[in-house]
TIMAR-923878 format. One record per residue: residue in one letter; x, y, z of N, C-alpha, C, O, CB in turn. Coordinates in steps of 0.1 Angstrom, whole numbers, plus 5000, padded with zeros to 4 digits. Glycine has a CB too. Layout:
AXYZXYZXYZXYZXYZ
...
REM end
This chain:
X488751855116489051785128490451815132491451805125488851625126
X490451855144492151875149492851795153492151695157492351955158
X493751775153495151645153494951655171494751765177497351705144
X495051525177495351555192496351445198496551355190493851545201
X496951455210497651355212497151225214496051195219498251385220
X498151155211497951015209498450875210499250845200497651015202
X498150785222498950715228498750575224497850575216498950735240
X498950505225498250325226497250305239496650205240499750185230
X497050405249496050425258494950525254493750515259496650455270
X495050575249493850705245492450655246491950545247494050775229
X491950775245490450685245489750675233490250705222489350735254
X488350635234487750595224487550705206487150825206486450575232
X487750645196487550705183486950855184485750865187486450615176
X487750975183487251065187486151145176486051275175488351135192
X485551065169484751095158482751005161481750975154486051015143
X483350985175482150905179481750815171480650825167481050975181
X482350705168482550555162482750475171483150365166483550535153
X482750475182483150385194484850345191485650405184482050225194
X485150235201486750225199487350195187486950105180487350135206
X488250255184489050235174490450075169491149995176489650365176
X490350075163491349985164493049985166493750065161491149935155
X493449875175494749885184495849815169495449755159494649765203
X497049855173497749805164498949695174499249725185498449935156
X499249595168500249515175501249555185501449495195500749455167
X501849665179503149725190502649795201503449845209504149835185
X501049795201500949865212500049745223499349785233500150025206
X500249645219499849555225501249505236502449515233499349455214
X500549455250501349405254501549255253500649185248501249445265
X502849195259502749035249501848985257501448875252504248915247
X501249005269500248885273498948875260498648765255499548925289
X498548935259497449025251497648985238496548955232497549195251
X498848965231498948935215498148775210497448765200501048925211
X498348675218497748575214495948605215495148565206498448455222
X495648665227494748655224493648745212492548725207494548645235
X494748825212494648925194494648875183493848895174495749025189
X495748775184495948695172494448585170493848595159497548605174
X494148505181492948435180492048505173491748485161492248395192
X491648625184490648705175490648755161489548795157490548795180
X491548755154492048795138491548655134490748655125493948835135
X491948555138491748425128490048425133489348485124492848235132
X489548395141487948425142487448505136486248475134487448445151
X487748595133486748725128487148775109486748865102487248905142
X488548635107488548685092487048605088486148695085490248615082
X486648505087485748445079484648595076484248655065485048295088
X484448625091483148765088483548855082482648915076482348845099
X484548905081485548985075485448985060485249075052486948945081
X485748825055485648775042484048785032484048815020486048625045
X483048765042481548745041481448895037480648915028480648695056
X481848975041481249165040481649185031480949245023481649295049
X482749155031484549235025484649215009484549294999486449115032
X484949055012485248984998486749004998487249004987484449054984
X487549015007488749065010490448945006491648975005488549095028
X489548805005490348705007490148584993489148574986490048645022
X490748554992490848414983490948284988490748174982492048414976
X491448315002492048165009492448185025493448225030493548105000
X491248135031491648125051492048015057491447905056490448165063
X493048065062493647945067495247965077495948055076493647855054
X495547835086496547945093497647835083497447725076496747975115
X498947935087499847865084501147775090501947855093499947935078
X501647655093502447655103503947755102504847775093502747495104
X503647805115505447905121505947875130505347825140505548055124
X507447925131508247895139507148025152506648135149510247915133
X507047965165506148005178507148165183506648265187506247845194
X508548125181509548225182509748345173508848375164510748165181
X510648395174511148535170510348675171509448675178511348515157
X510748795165510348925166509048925161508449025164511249005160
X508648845156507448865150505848765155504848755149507948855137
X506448715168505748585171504348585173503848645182506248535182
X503748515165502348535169501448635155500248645152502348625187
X502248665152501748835142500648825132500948825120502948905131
X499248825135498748795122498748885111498649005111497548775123
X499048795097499448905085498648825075498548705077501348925080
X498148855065497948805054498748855039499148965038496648805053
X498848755029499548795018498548855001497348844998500648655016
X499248874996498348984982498348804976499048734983499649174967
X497548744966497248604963498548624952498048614941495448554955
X500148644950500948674938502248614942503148624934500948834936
X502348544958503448474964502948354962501748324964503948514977
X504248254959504248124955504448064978505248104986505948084938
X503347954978503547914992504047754986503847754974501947925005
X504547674989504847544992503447464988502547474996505247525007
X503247394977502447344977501147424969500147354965502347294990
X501047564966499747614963500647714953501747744956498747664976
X499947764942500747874933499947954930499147914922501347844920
X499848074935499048194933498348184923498748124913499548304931
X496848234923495848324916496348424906495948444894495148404925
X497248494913497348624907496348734902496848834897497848604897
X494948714904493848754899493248734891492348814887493948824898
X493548614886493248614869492248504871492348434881494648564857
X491248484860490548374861490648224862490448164851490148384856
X490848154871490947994872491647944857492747904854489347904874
X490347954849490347884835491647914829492147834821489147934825
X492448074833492948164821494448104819495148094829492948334823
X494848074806495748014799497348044808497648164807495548064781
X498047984816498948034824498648114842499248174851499548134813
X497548074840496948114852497748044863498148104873495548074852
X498047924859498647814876499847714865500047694853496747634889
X500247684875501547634867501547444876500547384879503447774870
X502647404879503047304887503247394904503647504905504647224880
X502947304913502647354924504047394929504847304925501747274934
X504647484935505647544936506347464951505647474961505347694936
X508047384950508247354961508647464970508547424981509147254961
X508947574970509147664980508547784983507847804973510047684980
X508447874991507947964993508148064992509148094999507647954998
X507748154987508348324983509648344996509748285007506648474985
X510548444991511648474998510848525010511048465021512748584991
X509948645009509248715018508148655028507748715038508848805010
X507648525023506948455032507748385044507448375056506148355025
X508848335039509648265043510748365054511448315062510248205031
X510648465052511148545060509948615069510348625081511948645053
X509248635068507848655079507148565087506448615096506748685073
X507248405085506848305089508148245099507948185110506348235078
X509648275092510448285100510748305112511348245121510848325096
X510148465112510248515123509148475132509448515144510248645121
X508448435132507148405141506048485138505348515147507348425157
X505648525126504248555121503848495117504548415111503948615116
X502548475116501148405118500348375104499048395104500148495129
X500948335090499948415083498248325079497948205077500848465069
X497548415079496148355083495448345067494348285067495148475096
X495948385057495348375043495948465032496748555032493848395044
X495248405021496048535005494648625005493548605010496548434982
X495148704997494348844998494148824980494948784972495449015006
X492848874980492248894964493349064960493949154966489848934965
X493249034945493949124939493549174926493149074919495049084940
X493649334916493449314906494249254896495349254900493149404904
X494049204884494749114875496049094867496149144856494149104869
X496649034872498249044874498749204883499949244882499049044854
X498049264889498249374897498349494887499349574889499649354907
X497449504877497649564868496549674866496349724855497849474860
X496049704875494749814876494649914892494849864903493049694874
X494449984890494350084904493650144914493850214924494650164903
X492150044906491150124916490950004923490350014934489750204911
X491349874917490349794930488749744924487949714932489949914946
X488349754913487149754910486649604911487149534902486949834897
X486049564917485349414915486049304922485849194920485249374897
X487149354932487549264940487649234953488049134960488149264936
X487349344955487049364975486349484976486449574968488549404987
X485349484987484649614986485249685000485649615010482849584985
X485249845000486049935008484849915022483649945021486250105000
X485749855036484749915045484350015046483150015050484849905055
X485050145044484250265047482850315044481950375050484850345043
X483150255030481750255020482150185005483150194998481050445017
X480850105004480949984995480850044980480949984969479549864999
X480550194982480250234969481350314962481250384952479150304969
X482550274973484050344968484850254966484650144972484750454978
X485950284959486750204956487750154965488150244973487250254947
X488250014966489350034978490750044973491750024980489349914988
X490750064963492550074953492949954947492349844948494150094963
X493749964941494649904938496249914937496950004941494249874931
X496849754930495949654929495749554943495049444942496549584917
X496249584955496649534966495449544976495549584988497849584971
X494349514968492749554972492649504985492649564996491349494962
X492549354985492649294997492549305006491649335015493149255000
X493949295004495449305013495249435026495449425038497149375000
X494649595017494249665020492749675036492649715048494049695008
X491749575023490749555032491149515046491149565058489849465026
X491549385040492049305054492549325065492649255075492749235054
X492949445063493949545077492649665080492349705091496149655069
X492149685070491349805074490449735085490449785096490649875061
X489649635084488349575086488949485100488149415107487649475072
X489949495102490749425116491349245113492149195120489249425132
X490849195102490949055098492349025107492348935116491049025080
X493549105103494849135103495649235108495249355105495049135093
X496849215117497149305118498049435103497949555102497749245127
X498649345096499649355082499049295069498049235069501049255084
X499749325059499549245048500749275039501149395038498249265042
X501149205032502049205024501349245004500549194997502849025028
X501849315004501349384991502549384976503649334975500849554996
X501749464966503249484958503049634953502049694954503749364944
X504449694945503949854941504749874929505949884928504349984954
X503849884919504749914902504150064899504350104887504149774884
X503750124905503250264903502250314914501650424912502550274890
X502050254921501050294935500450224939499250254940500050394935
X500950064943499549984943499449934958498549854961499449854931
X500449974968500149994983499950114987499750114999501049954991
X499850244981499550344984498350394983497850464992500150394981
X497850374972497150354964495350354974494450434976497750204956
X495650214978494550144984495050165002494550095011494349964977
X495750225005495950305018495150425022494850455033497150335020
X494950485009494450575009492950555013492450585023494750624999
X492450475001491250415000490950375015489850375021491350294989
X491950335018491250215032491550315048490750315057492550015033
X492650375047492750465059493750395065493850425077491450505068
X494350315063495750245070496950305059496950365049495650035069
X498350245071499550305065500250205056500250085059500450365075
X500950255045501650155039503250225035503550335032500650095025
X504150085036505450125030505750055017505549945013506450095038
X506150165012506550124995508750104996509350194991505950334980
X509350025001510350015002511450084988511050074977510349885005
X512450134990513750134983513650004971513149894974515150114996
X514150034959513449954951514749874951515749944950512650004937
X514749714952515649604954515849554972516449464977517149664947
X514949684978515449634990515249504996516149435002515049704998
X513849444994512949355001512949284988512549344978511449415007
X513449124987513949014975512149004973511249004982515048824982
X512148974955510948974948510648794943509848744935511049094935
X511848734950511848564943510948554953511048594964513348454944
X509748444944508648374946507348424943506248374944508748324957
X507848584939506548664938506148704921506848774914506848814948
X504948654918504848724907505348864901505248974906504048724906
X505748834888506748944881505349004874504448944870508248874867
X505449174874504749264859505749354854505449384842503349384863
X506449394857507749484857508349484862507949534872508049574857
X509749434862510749364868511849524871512449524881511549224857
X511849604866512749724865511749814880512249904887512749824845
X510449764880509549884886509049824901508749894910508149914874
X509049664899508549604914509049634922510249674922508649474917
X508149634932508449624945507449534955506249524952508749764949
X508049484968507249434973507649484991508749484996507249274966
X506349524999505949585010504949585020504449475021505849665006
X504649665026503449575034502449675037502749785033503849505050
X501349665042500349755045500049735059499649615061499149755035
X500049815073499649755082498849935090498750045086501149645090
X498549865102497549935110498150065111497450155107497249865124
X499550105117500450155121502150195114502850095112500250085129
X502750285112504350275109504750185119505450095115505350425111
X504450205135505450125141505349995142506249915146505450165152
X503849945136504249775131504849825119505949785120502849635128
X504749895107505749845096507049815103507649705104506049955083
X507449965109509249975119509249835124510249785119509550115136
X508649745133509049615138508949505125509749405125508149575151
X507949505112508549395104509449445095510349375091507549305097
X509449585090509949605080511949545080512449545069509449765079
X512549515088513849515093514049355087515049315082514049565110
X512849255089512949165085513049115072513949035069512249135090
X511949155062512049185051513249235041513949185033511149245052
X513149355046514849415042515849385053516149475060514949595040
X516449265055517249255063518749295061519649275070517149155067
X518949365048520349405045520949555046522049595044520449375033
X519349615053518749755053518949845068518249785075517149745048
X519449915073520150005083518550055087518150135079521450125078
X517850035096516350105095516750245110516550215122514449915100
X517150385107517550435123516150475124515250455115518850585127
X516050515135514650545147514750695145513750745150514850495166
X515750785138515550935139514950975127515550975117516951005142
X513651035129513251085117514351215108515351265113511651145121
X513951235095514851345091514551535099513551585104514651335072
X515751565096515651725104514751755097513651765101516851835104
X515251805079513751875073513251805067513651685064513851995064
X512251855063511251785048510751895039510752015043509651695054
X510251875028509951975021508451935016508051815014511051995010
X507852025015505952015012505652054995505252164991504952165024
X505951964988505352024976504552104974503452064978504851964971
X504552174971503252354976502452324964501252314966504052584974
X503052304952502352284941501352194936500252224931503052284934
X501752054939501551934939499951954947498851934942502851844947
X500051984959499152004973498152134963496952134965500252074994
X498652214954498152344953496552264942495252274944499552474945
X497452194930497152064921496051974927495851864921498551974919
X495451984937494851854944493251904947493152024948495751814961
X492151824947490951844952490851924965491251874975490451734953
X490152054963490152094978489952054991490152135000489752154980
X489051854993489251865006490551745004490351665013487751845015
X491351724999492551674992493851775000494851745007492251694973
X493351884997494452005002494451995019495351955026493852164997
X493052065023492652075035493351965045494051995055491152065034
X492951855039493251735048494951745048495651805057492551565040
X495351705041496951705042497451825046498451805053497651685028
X497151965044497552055056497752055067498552105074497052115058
X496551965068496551965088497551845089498251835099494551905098
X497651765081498751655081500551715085501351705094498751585064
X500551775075501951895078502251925086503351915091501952005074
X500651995094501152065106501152025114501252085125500752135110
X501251895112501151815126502351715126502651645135499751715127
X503051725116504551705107505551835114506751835117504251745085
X504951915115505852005116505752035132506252125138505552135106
X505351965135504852025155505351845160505051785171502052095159
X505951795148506951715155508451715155509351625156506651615153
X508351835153510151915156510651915145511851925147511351845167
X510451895130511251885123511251995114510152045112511351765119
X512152035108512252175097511352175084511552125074513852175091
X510452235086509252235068509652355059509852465065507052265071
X509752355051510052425042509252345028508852225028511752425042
X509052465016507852425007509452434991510652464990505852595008
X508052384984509552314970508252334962507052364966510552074970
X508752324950508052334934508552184934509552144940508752454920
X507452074925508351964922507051904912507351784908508951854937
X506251934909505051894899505551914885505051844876503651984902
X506351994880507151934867507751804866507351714858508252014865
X508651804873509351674877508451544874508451464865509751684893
X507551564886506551434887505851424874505751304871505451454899
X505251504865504851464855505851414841505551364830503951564854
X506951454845507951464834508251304828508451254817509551544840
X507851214846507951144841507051024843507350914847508851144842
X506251054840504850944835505250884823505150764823503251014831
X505750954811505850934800506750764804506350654804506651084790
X508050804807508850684804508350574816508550454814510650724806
X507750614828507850484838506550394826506650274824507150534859
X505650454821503850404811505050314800504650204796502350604799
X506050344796506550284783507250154791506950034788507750404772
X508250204803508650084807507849984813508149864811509550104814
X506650024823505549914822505049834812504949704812504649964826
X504449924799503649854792504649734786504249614785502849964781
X506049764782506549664774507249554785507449444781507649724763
X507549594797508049484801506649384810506749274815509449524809
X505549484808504749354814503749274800502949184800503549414829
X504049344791503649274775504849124775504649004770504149424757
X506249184782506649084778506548934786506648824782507849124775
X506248984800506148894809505148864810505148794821506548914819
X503548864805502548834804501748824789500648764787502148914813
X502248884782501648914769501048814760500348834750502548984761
X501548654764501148554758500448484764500548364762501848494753
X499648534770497948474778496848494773496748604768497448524790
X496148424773494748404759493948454769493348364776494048204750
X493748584773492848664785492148714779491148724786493348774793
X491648774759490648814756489548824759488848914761490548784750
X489448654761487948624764487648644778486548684778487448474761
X487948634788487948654799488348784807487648834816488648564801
X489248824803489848974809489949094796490749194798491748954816
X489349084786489249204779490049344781491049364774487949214779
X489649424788490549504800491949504800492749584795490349454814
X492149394807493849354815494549314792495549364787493749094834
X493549234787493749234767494649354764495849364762491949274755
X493449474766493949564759495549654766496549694760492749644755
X495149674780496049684785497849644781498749724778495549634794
X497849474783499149384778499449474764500549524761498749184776
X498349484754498749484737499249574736500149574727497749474727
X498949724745499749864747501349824743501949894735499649924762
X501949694753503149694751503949604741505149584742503449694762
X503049534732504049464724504149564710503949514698503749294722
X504349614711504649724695505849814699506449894692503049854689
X506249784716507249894718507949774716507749654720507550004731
X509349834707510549774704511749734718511549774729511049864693
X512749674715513849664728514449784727514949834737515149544728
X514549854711515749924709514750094722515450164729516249964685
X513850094722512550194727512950204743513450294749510650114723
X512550054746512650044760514350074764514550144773512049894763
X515150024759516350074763516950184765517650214774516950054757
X516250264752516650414751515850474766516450574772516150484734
X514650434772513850494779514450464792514450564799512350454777
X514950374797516150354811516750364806517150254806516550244819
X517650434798519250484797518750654799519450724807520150434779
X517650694791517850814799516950834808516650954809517750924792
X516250744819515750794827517050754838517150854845514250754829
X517750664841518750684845519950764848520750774857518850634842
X519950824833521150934836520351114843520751224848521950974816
X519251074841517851164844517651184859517351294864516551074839
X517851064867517751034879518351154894517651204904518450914877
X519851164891520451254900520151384900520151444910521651254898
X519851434890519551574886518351614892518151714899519451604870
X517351494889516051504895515551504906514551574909515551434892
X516151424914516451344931516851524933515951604937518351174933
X517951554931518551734935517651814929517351894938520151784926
X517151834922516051904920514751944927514352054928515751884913
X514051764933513451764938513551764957512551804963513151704930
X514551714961514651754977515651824980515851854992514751644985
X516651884969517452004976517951934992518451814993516152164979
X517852025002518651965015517351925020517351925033519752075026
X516251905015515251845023516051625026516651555018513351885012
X515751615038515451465042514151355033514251235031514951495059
X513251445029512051375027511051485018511151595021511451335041
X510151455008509151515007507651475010507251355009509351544997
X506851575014505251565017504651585003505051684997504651675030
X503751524998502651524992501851474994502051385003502651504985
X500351504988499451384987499651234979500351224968498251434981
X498851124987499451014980498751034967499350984958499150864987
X497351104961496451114950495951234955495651274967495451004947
X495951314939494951474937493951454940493351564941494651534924
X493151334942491451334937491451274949492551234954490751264921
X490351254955489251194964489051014956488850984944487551304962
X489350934968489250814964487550834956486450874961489450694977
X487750774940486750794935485450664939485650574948487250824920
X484450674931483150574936483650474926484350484916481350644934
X482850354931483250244918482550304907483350314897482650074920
X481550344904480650344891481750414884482150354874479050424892
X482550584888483150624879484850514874485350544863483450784886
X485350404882486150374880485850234871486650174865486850384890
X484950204872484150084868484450094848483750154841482050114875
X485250044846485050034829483850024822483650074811485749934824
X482549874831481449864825480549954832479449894835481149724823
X480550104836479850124842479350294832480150384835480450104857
X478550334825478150414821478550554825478450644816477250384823
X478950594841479650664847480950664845481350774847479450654857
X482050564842483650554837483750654834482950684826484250464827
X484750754838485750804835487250774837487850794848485550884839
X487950724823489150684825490250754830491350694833489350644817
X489950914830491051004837491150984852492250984858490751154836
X490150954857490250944877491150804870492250854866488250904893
X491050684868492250584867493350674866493850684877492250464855
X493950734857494950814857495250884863496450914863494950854850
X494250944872494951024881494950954899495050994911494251184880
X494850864894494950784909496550754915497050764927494050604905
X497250714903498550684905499350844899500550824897498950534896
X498950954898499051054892500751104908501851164905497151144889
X500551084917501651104923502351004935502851024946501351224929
X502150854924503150744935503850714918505050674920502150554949
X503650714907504450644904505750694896506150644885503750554898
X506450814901507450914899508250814910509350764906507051094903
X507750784921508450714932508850584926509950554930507550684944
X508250504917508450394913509650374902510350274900507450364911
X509350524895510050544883511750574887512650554880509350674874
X511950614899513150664905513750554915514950554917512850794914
X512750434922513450344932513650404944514450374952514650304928
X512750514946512150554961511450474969510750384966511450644961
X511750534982510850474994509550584995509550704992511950475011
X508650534999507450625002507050575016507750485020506250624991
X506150615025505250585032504150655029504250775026505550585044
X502750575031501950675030500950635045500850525050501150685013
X500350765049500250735061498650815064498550935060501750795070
X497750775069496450825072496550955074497550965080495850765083
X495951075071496051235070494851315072494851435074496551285056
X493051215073492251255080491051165070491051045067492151435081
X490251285067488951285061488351345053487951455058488351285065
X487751305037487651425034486151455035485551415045488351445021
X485351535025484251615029483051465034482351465044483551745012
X483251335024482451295023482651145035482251025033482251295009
X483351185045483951075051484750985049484850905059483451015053
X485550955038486350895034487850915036488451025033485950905024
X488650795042490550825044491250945034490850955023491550675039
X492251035039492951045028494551075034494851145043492251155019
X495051015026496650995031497351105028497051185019497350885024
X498351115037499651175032500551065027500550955032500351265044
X501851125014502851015009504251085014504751185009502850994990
X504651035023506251075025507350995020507450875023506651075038
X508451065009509050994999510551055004510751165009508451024983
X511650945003512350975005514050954995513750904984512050935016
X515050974995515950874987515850774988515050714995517050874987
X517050704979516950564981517650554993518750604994517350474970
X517050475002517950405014517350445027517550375036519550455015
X516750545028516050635040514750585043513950655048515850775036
X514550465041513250375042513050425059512050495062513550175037
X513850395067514250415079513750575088513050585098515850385076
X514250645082513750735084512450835082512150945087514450755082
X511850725071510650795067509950705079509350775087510150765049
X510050575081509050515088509050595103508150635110509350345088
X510550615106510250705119509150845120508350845129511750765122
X509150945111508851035104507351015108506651045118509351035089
X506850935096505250875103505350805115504150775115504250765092
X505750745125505350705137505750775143505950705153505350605141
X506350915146506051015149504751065151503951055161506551065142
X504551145135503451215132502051075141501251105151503451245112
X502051005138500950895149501450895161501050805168500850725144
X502050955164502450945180501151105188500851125200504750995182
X500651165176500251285178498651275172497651335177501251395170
X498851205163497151175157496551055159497150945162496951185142
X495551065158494550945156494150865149493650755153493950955156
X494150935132493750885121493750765120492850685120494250915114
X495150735119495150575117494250425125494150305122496550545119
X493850495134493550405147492050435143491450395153494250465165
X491150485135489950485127489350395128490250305128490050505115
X488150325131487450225120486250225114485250265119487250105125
X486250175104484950175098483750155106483550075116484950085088
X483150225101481550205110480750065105480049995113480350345104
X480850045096480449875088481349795102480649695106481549825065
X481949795107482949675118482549665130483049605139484549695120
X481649755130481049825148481349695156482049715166478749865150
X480949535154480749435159482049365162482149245167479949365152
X483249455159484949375158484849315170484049355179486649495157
X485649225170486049135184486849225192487949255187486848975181
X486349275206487149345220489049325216489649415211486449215237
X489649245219490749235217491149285206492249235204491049135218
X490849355196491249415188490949565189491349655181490949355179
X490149595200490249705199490949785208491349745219489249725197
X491149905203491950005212492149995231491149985239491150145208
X493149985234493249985247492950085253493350195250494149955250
X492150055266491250175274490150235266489450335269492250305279
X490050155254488150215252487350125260486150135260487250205234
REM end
């Protein structure tokens, strides 16, 4: 499929799916409320297909600000006023809910602030601790694929129109992850940028918290809110660099797809040039797996989940046998590790292109642990190229890049230093200023409510 131009007027899904879906910024404000209505009507059916949600409902917001009207929903892992997250875990499970929390996550509180709308929490995998998504929302595209993780939902819910946004989190790929999966874009922010008070902790060195929405140019209008301490410019970077290797490393319609992504990267004026950087990225799996396992053993490790989450059991037990003296030594040299690497890996590039994953969002049966089909390497190689990003305190976007053989999304990841959050998001709403992808919808949604769909279909 060739990249074509592409406006907030264009016409209908050029994949003969009928109209595609519109994203908020390209709405005019008369038009947004009656968008927003249609999002709170059409989550319940949304919820019925999906399984996308935990909890609908609106919330009261200030009617004002930049964000007025905005329907978003949140991953079930932010504490609201009165209600204390799921987290994913089972009702019953020992530490599951605590006393109801008087305030509300930093990040709700700054989105509701502004005048967004939020309409419910988003199901998630367990303590956000798994990557495919298995058993908690099913993928519109097709029910027999995975929709990621662990920000499954969150994912759905923007894919299937429920929402314009969703607020997610990322300790190794878990908004990228399920962007992929779902065919929408997500930002993985500068790690510290966007405050993590009120949100459930799994690794405190590795969180982050971000959003997933239709479009870059809705992230570019909330993202400023969220990180409000953060310089966001409008000029994408001059060059970027294309992992040759990484892309070389990848399923062939994995490759294919993200090619045409590039070139459509590169035919928006900016300098491409190709890099070696797949040493790097694997170099360091080793230490980001050690600093997860022990600091979320330590922040979770005493939950009687046996009986109940077996899985997420053995998972936690990985990390209590690593010592402090282990984990220390492992951030002291991935820290001094850092600069050399950062220079190694973008040279005078602005940004690098990769795929967000080598493989093809896999099917549930192979990601499925109780499923006869499991193979535990696709889990492993799911997060196989976001969580280098995590291990360093990079920004990523990852951003819709086509389709591969079997109809299914597949993203490009654009990663940047720390601080260039800004410039990556320009970067992809760019490149969507030229494609279509994102503006996709599933064929399961044929029946979406008119106001959400694309203007001039």
């Amino acid at each position: 499929m060739s990249w074509t131009s592409q406006n907030p007027d264009v016409p209908d899904d050029p994949c003969g799916a009928g109209p595609g879906l519109t994203d908020w910024s390209g709405l005019p404000t008369p038009a947004r409320a009656e968008a927003a209505a249609a999002c709170i009507a059409w989550a319940p059916e949304v919820q019925a297909r999906f399984g996308c949600f935990v909890e609908i409902g609106t919330a009261e917001t200030d009617a004002a600000g930049p964000l007025a009207g905005l329907p978003y929903a949140a991953k079930d892992m932010f504490d609201s006023v009165g209600r204390s997250p799921g987290c994913g875990l089972p009702a019953a499970a020992d530490g599951a809910s605590g006393p109801a929390p008087e305030r509300a996550a930093a990040v709700l509180e700054r989105l509701d602030g502004a005048g967004a709308r939020r309409i419910g929490f988003t199901t998630m995998t367990a303590l956000a601790y798994e990557p495919s998504g298995v058993g908690k929302a099913l993928n519109p595209w097709n029910r027999d694929v995975v929709p990621g993780g662990s920000s499954s939902g969150s994912a759905v819910a923007v894919a299937a129109g429920a929402v314009f946004a969703a607020l997610g989190s990322d300790t190794a790929g878990s908004l990228r992850i399920p962007a992929q999966a779902c065919g929408i874009t997500a930002w993985k922010p500068t790690y510290g940028a966007v405050p993590v008070a009120g949100a459930m902790t799994l690794a405190p060195s590795l969180d982050t918290i971000g959003l997933l929405a239709r479009s870059a140019r809705d992230i570019q209008l909330m993202a400023p809110v969220l990180a409000a301490d953060m310089a966001f410019p409008s000029e994408p970077p001059a060059r970027v660099a294309l992992l040759s290797d990484a892309l070389a490393a990848s399923e062939a319609p994995i490759q294919a797809t993200c090619r045409e992504a590039v070139e459509a990267i590169a035919a928006c004026g900016v300098f491409l040039e190709q890099r070696s950087g797949l040493p790097a990225i694997d170099a360091l799996s080793d230490p980001l797996f050690l600093i997860l396992q022990a600091e979320a053993a330590a922040q979770h490790g005493g939950l009687a989940l046996a009986a109940r989450e077996p899985t997420l059991a053995r998972r936690l037990a990985k990390g209590l046998d690593i010592t402090a003296d282990r984990l220390a030594a492992a951030k002291a040299a991935l820290s001094s590790a850092t600069a050399p690497i950062l220079d190694s890996l973008f040279g005078d590039a602005g940004a690098l292109l990769l795929p967000v994953m080598p493989i093809r969002t896999p099917p549930v049966a192979v990601a499925d642990p109780a499923s006869p089909d499991f193979r535990a390497a696709a889990l492993y190689q799911l997060s196989a190229y976001t969580r280098f990003v995590n291990a360093l305190g990079l920004p990523a976007v990852a951003v819709p890049a086509g389709f591969d053989d079997r109809g299914m999304p597949v993203a490009l990841q654009i990663v940047g230093r720390p601080g260039t959050d800004g410039t990556l998001l320009a970067l992809a709403a760019a490149l969507q200023t030229q494609t279509v992808w994102h503006r996709r919808r599933p064929s399961d949604i044929a029946d979406f409510p008119s106001p959400l769909a694309q203007r001039g279909s």
